[in-house]
N, C-alpha and C positions, 0 to 999 in steps of 0.2 A: 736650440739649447746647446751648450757645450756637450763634446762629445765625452763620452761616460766609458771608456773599455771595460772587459769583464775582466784585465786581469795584467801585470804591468809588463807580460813576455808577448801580448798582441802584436804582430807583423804591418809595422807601417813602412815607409820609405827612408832611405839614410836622412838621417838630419832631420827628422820627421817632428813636429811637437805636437804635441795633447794635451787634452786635461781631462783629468777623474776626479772625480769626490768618491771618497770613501770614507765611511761613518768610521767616528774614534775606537769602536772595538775590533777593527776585522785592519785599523792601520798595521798595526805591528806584523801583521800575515803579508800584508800587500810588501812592504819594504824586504821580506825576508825572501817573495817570488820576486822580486826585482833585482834582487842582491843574487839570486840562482841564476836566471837569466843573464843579469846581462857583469858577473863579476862583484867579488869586496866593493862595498861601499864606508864613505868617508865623507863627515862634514867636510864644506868645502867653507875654506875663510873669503870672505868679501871684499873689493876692490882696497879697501882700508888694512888688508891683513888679519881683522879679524871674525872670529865666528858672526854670522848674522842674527841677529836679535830674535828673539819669538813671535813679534809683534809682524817682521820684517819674513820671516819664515824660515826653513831649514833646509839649504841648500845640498841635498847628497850628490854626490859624483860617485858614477862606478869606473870599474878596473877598466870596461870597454869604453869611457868616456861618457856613456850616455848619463843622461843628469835626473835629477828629479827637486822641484821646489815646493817645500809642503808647506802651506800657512794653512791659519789654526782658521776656524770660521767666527770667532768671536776673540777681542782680548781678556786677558788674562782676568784684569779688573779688584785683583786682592783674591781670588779664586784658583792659584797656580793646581795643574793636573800634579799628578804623585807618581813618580816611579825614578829609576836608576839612571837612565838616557834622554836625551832628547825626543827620542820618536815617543816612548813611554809616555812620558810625559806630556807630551803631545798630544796625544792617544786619549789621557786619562782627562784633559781638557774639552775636546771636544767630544768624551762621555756625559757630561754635567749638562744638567737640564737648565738649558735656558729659552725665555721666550720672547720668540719674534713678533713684528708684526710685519707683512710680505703686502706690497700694494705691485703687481702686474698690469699692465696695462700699454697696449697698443693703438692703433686706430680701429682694429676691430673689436676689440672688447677688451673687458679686465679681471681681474681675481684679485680678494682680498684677503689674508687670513691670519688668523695668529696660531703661532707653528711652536710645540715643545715637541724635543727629543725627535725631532722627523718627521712629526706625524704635526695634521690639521686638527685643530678642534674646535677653529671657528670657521667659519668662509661665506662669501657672496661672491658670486660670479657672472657675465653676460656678455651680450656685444652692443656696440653703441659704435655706430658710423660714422668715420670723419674722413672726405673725401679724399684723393689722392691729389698731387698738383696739376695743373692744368697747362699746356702748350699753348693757350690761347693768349692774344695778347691785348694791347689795350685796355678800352670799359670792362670788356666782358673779364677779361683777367682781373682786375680790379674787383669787380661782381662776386665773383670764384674764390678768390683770396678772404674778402672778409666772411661767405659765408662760410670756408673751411676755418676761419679762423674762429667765428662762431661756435661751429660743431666742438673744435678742439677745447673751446674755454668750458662748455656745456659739459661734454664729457670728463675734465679733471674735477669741473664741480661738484659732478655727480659722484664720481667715483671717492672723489675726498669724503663726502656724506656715507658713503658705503662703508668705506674703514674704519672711522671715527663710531660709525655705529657698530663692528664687529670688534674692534678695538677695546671699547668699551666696558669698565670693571675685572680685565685681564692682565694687567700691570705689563705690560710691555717693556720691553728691554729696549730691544735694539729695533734696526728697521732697515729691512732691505728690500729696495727697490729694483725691479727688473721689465724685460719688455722695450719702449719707446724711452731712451735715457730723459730726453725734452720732454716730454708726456707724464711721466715718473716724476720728476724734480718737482714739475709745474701741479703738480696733483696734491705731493708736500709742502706746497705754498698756501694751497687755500685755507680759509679762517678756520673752517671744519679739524684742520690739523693742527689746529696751532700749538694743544697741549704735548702733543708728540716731535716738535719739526726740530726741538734738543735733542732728541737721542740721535744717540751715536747709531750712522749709517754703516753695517757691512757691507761686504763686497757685491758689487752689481751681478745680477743675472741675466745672460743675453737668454730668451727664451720664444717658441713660437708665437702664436694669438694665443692669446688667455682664457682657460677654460677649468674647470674643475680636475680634469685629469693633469695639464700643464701647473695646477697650484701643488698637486703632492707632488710630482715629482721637483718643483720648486723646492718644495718643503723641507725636502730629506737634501738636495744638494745646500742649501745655506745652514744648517747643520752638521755638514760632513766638513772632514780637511779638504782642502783644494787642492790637486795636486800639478804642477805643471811640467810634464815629462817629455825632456828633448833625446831622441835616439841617435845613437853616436853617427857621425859622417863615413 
């Protein structure tokens, strides 16, 4: 999983980048230790000259150079956040309860859950094995390939079945996928998905093997800002 700092004056190397999620209420604190640390900060305008759109994120630059790029975890959608600035407003955006449905899933197993305000309130979870690839060449690779390719179709089957049923009279929003990108996509393909494979996809989650402790802390990052923070050179 992306890496998470406790706080945005953590000590990495010149020129260093990260990323933090930080939930909408505790943003405007984090940008105010960031502006301590490391200098004023300032929208920064976009290759075009202008400010960068909300959709597109909010680009601060501090005094010492170091950057910070915050997008929101969901779009706006006729729901604009409320306050005086940018970050506020930001802030008061990804305060608003919305709800996901989160499909995880790697070769070793997957998680399934629909996610308001941070937290789980549905979920299935497990492991289901699909081989690694094989050195071997020839029949036998040939052999090896359709049954991994086997396992893999079994597994988004299944898992597509999983969702669709935890999914189910929760009115789902959005949908964001993490874990196996190809495993993930191919899982929102099956018929099991069909009534969901329209909504709008947030941003991807790289995340370990899927397990119930990996779906909440899933939970609470595709609910927070993202934040992408480069330290000055």
């Amino acid at each position: 999983m992306e890496t998470r700092p406790s706080g945005p004056n953590e000590k990495q190397p010149p020129g260093a980048g990260r990323t933090a999620f930080i939930p909408g209420p505790r943003l405007t604190g984090w940008v105010d230790r960031f502006a301590a640390s490391h200098g004023a900060v300032q929208e920064e305008p976009d290759g075009g000259g202008t400010l960068l759109r909300a959709a597109d994120g909010t680009l601060l630059r501090a005094a010492d150079g170091a950057t910070a790029l915050l997008r929101a975890p969901w779009p706006v959608d006729g729901r604009p956040g409320k306050g005086t600035t940018t970050v506020e407003r930001l802030a008061s955006l990804a305060s608003q309860e919305r709800r996901l449905g989160i499909i995880l899933v790697r070769r070793g197993g997957y998680a399934v859950g629909v996610v308001s305000g941070g937290k789980v309130s549905a979920s299935k979870s497990g492991s289901r094995y699909v081989q690694s690839r094989s050195a071997a060449g020839g029949s036998s690779q040939q052999r090896f390939a359709r049954r991994r390719e086997n396992q893999a179709n079994a597994l988004t089957e299944a898992v597509a079945g999983y969702a669709a049923g935890v999914f189910a009279g929760h009115s789902v929003e959005y949908l964001v996928l993490g874990g196996d990108a190809a495993l993930s996509a191919a899982v929102l393909e099956e018929k099991a998905l069909k009534e969901y494979a329209s909504r709008t996809r947030l941003a991807f989650l790289a995340v370990a093997d899927p397990n119930a402790t990996v779906l909440r802390r899933a939970a609470a990052d595709a609910c927070a800002v993202r934040i992408e923070v480069t330290d000055p050179l």
